[in-house]
KOLTOR-175138 format. One record per residue (C-alpha): residue in three letters; x, y, z. Coordinates in steps of 0.2 Angstrom, whole numbers. Example, Ala and Ser with C-alpha at 12.3 -4.5 7.8 and 13.67 -1.06 7.14 Angstrom:
<code:ALA c1:62 c2:-22 c3:39>;
<code:SER c1:68 c2:-5 c3:36>;
***
This chain:
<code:UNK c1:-274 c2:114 c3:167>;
<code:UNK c1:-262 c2:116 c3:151>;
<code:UNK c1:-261 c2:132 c3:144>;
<code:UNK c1:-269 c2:134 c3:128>;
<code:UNK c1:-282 c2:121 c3:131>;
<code:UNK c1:-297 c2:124 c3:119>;
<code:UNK c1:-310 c2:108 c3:122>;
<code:UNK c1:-309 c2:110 c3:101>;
<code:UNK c1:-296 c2:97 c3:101>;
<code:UNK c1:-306 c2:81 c3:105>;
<code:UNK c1:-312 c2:71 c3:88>;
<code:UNK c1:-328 c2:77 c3:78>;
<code:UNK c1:-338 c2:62 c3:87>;
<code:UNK c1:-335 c2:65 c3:104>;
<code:UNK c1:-338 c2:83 c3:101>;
<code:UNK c1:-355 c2:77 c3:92>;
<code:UNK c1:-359 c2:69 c3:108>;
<code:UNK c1:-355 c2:84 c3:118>;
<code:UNK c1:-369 c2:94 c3:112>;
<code:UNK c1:-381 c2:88 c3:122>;
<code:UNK c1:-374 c2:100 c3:135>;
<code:UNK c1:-374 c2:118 c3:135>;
<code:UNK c1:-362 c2:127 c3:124>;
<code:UNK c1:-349 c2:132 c3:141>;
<code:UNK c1:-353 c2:118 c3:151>;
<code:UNK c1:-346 c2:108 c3:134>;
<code:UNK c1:-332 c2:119 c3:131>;
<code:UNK c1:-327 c2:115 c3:150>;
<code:UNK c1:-330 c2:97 c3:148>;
<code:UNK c1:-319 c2:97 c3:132>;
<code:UNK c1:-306 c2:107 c3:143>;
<code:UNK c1:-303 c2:94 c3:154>;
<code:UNK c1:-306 c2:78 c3:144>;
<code:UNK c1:-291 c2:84 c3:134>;
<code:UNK c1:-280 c2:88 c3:151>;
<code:UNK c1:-285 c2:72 c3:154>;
<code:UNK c1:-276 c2:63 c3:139>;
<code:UNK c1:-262 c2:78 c3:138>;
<code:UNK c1:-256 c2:71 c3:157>;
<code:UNK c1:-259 c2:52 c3:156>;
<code:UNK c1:-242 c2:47 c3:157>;
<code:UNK c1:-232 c2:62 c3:165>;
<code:UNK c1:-244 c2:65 c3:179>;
<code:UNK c1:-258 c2:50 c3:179>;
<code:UNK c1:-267 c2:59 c3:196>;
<code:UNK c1:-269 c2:75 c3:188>;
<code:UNK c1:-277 c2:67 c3:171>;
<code:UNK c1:-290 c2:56 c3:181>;
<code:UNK c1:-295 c2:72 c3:193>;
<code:UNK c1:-298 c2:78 c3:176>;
<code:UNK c1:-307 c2:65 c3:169>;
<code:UNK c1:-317 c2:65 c3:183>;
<code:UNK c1:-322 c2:82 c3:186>;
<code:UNK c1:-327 c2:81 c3:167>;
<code:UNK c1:-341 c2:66 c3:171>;
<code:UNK c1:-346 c2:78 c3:184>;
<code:UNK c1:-352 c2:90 c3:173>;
<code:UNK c1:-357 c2:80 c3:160>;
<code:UNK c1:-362 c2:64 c3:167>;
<code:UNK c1:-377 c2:61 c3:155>;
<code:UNK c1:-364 c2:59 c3:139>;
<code:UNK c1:-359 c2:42 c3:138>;
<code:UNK c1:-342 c2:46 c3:130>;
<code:UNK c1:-336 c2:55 c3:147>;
<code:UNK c1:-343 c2:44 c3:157>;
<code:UNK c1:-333 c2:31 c3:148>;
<code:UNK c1:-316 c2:40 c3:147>;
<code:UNK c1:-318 c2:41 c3:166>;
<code:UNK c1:-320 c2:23 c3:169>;
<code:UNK c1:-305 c2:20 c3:157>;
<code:UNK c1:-293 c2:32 c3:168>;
<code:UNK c1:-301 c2:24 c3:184>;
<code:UNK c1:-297 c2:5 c3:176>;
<code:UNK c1:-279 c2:11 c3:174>;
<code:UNK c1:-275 c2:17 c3:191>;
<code:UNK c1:-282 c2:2 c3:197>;
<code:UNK c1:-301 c2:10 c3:204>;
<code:UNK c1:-309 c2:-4 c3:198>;
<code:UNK c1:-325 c2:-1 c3:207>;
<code:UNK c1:-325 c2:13 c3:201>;
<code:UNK c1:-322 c2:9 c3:183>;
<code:UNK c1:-334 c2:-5 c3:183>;
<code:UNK c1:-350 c2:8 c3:187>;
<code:UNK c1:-345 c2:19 c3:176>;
<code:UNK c1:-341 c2:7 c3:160>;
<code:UNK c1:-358 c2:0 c3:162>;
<code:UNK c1:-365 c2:17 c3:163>;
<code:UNK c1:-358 c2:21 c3:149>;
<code:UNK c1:-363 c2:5 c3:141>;
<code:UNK c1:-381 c2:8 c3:143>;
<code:UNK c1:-380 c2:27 c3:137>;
<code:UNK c1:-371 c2:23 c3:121>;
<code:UNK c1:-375 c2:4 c3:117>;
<code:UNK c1:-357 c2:4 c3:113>;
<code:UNK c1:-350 c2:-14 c3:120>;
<code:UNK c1:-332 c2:-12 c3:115>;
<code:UNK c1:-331 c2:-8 c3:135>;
<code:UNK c1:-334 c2:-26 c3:139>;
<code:UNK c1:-319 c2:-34 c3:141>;
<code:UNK c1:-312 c2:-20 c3:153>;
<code:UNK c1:-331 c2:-25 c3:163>;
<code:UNK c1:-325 c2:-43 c3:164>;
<code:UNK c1:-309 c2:-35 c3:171>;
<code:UNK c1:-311 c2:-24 c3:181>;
<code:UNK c1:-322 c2:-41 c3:191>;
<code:UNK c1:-307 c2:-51 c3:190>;
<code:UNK c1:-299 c2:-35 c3:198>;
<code:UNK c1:-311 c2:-36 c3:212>;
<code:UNK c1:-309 c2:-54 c3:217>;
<code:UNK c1:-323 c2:-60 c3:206>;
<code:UNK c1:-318 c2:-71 c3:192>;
<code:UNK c1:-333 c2:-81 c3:191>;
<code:UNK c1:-344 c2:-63 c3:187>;
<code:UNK c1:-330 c2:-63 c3:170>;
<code:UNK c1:-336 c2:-78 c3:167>;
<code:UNK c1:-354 c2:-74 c3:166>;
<code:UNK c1:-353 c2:-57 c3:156>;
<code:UNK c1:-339 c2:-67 c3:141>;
<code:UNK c1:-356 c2:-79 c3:140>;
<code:UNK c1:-367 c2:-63 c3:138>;
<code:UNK c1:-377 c2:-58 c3:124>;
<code:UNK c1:-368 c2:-44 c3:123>;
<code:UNK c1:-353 c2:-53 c3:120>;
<code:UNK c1:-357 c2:-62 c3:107>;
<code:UNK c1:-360 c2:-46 c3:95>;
<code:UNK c1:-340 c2:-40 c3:100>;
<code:UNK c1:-330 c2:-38 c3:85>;
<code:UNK c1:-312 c2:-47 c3:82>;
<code:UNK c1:-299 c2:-36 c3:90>;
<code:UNK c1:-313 c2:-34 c3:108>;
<code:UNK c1:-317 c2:-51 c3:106>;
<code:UNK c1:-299 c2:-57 c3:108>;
<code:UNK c1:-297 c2:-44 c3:121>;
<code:UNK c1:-311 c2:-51 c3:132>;
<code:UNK c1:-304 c2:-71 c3:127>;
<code:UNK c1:-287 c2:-64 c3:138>;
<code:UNK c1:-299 c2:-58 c3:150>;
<code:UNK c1:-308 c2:-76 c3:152>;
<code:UNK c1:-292 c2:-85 c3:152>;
<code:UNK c1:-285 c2:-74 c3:167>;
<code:UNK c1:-302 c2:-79 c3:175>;
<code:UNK c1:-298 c2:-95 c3:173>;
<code:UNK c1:-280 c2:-95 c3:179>;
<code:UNK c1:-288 c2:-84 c3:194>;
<code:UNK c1:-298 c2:-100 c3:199>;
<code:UNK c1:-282 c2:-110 c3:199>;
<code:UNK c1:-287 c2:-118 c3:180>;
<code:UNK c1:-270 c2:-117 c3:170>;
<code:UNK c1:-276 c2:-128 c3:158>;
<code:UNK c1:-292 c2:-123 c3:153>;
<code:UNK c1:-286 c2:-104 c3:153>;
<code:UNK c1:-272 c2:-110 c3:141>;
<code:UNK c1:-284 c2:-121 c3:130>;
<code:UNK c1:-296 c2:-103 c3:131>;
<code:UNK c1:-280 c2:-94 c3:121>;
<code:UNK c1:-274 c2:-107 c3:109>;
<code:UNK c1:-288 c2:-99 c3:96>;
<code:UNK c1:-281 c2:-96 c3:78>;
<code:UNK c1:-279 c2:-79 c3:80>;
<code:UNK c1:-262 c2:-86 c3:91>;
<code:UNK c1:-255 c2:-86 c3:76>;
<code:UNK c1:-264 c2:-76 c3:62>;
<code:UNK c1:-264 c2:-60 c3:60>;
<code:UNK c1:-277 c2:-48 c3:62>;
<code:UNK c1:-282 c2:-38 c3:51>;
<code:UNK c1:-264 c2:-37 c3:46>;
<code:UNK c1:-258 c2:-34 c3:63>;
<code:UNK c1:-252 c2:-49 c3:77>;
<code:UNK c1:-258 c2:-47 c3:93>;
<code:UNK c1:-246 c2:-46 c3:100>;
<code:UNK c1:-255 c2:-43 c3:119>;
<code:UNK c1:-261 c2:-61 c3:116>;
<code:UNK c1:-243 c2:-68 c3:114>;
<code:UNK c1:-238 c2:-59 c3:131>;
<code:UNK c1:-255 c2:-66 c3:140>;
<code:UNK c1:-251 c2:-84 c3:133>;
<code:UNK c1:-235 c2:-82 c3:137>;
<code:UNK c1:-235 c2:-78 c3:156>;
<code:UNK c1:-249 c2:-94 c3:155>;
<code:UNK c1:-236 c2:-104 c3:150>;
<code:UNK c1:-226 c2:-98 c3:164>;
<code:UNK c1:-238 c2:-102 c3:177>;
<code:UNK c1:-240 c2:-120 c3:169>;
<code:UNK c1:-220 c2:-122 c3:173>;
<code:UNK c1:-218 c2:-122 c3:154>;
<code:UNK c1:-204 c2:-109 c3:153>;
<code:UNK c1:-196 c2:-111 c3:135>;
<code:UNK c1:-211 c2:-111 c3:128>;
<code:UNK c1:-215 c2:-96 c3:138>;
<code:UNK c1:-199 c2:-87 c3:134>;
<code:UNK c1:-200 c2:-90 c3:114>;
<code:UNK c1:-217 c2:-83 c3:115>;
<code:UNK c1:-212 c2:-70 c3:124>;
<code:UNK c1:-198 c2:-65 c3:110>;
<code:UNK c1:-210 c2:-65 c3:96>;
<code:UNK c1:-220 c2:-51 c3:104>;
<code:UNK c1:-207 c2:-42 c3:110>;
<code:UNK c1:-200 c2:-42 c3:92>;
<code:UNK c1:-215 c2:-39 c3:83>;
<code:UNK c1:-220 c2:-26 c3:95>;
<code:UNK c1:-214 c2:-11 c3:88>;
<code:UNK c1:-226 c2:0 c3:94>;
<code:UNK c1:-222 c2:-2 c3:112>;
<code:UNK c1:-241 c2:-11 c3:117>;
<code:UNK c1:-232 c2:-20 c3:129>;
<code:UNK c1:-219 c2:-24 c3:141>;
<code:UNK c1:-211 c2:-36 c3:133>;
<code:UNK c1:-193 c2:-30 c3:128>;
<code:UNK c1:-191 c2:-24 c3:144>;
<code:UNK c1:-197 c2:-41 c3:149>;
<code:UNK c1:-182 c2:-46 c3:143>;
<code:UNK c1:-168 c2:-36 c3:148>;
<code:UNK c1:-170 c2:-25 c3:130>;
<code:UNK c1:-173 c2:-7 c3:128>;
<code:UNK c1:-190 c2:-1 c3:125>;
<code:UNK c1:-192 c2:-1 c3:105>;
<code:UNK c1:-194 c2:17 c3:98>;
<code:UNK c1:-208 c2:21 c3:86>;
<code:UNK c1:-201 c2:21 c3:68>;
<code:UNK c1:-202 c2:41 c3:58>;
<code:UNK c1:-211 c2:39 c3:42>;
<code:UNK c1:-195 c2:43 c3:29>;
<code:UNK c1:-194 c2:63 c3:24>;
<code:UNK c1:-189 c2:63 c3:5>;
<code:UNK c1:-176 c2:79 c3:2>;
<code:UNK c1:-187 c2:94 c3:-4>;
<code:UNK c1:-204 c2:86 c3:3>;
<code:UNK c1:-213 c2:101 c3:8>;
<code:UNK c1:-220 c2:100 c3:26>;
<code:UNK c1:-238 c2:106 c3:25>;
<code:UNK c1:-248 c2:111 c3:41>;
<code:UNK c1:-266 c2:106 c3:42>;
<code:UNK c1:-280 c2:117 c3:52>;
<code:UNK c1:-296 c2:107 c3:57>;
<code:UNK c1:-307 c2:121 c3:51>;
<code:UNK c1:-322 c2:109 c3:59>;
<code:UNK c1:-328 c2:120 c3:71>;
<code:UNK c1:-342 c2:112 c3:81>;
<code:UNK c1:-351 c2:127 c3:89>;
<code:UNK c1:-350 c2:136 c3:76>;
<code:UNK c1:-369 c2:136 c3:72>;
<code:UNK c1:-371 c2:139 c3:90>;
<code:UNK c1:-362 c2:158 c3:89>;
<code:UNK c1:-372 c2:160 c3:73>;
<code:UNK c1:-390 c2:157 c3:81>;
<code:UNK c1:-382 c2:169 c3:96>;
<code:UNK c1:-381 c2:182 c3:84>;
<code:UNK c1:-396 c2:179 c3:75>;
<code:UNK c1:-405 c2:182 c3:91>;
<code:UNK c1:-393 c2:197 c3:98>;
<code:UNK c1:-399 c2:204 c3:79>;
<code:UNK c1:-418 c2:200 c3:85>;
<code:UNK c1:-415 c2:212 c3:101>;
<code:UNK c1:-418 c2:195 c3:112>;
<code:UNK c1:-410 c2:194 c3:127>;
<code:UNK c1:-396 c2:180 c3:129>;
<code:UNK c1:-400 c2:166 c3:141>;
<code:UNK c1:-387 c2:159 c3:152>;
<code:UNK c1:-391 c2:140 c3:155>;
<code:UNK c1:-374 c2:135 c3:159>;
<code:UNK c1:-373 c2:136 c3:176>;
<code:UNK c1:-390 c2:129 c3:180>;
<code:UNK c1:-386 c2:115 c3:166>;
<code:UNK c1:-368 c2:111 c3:177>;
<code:UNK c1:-378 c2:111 c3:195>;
<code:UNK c1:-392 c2:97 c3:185>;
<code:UNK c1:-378 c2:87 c3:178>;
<code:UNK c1:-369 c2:85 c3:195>;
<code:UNK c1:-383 c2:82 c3:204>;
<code:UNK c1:-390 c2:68 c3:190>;
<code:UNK c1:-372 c2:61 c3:190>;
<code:UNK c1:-373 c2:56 c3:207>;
<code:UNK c1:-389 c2:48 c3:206>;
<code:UNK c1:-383 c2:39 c3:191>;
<code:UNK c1:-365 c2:32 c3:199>;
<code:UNK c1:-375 c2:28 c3:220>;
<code:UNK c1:-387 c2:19 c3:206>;
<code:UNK c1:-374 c2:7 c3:198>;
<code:UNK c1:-364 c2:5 c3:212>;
<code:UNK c1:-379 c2:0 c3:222>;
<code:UNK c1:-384 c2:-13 c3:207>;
<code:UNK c1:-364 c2:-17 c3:205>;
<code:UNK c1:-363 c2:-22 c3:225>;
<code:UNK c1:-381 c2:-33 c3:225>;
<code:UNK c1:-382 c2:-48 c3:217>;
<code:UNK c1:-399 c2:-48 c3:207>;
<code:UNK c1:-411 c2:-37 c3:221>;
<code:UNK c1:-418 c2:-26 c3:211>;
<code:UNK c1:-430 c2:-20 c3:225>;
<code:UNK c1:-411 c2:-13 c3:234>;
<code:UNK c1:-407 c2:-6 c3:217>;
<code:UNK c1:-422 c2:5 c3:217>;
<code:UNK c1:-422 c2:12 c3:236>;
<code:UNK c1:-404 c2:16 c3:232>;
<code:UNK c1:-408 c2:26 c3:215>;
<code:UNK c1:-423 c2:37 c3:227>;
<code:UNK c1:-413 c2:41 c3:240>;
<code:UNK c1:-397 c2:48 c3:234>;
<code:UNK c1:-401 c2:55 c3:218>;
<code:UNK c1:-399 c2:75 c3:217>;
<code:UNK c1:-387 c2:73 c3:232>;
<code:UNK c1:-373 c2:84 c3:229>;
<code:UNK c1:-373 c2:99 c3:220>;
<code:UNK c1:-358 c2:108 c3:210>;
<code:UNK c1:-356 c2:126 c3:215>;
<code:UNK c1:-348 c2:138 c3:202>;
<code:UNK c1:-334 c2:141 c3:214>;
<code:UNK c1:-330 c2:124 c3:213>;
<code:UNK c1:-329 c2:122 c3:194>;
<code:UNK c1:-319 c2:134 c3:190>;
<code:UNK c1:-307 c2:129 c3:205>;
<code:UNK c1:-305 c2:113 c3:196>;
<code:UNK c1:-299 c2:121 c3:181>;
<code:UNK c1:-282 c2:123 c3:191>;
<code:UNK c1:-275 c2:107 c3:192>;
<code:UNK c1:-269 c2:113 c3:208>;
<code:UNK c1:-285 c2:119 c3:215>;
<code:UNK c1:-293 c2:108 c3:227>;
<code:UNK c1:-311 c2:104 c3:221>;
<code:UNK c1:-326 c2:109 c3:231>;
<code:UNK c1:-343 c2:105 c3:233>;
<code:UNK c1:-358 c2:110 c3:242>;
<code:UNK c1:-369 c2:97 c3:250>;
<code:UNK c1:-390 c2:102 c3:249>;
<code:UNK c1:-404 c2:91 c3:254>;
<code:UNK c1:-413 c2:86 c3:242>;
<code:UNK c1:-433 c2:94 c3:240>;
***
């Protein structure tokens, strides 16, 4: 893990989110959900071991559960992702996730499924920028099927060439442009292609390099001569109230209670009865009856040891757990 690694660095709301678990096994959670972010893109492995050991622990917060599945859906687990999106979904309500849903079924050969979830209620209630993002995600499913046309008719919506909420998409001009590739329209596909890499000046896609270009560089906000340069401390401090009531009980003469550990070994344990859950509904087509004998017999499976949590905090420690039969 990164030296210096609080868990303090994550936003206000995830940290909100984070106390439902005990004050240690948060801070660990923390730990690793921002090793997670800090190693994305120098060591893309490392960061989804993290992410994942962090769902271990706290599997019943919906925002690890969802960073998880977003690490899996970019190293390509789509299984993976899928269960844990939609477990995330249902924690949190939050249906932002449903256009990586709908791909990561396109990712595992079922275009039809994309289909399905783009004419879900839940899709319906998607705000502008996740609604564009799923329409990509329908016209790939169409293009999947072998239906050019229709998948370039889904992406000709007027959001092509408005923008949006004063930014262009310019991910849409890349998706609509690789359509017109397939369609054996390659000018068109080619000036397309030049407006996003031109108007993409925060690097949110590949197309400069597309096109022979060098990747652009984010632009530095200008630095007048004598601007001061003023460091800002986040004195938010989410456990605070946590070491007060410590103290107000220490004061008290009660005796501390130590619930971390047996809070890590419950939330490993419910983890993986959640994920065998969702896989088992994710693999069986509307048997609900399967989805049931699944959730009974693998729930409470696996058990974290202590050992094996604080091996993971060394990115180089191999993690270990301890199978146990269930009562």
């Amino acid at each position: 893990m990164p030296e210096g690694i609080t868990g303090r660095e994550l936003d206000k709301e995830t940290h909100e989110e984070l106390r439902g678990l005990s004050k240690e096994t948060a801070e660990r959670v923390g730990r690793h959900l921002v090793s997670a972010h800090l190693l994305e893109d120098t060591d893309p492995e490392t960061a989804l071991a993290h992410a994942r050991f962090a769902a271990r622990l706290g599997g019943r917060v919906g925002i690890v559960r969802e960073v998880y599945g977003i690490f899996a859906y970019h190293a390509g687990d789509y299984r993976t992702a899928s269960r844990e999106l939609r477990t995330a979904m249902r924690i949190t309500g939050r249906t932002d996730v449903l256009p990586m849903i709908a791909d990561c079924e396109r990712g595992l050969g079922r275009p039809e499924r994309a289909l399905d979830i783009a004419a879900s209620e839940e899709a319906a209630a998607l705000g502008v920028e996740s609604a564009i993002e799923l329409m990509m995600v329908v016209a790939g499913a169409y293009a999947d099927t072998g239906d050019v046309q229709t998948a370039l008719r889904t992406l000709e919506i007027p959001a092509l060439r408005h923008k949006i909420d004063g930014r262009w998409q310019v991910r849409l001009w890349v998706a609509y442009a690789d359509l017109l590739e397939r369609a054996d329209r390659e000018d068109e596909a080619l000036r397309w292609m030049t407006l996003a890499a031109d108007a993409d000046t925060e690097g949110l896609t590949d197309a400069a390099e597309r096109l022979g270009r060098p990747a652009p560089a984010p632009a530095e906000a200008p630095v007048m001569e004598g601007d001061e340069q003023i460091s800002v401390l986040d004195a938010f401090d989410p456990y605070a109230q946590d070491d007060q009531d410590g103290a107000d009980d220490a004061e008290k003469g009660d005796d501390p209670v130590d619930a971390g550990a047996g809070a890590d070994a419950y939330e490993a344990g419910d983890v993986d009865g959640v994920e065998n859950a969702a896989e088992a509904a994710d693999d069986t087509e509307g048997d609900d009856a399967d989805d049931t004998e699944g959730d009974d017999a693998e729930a409470g499976d696996v058990t974290v040891t202590a050992e094996s949590a604080d091996a993971a905090d060394d990115p180089g420690a191999p993690e270990s757990e301890t199978r146990e039969e269930s009562a």
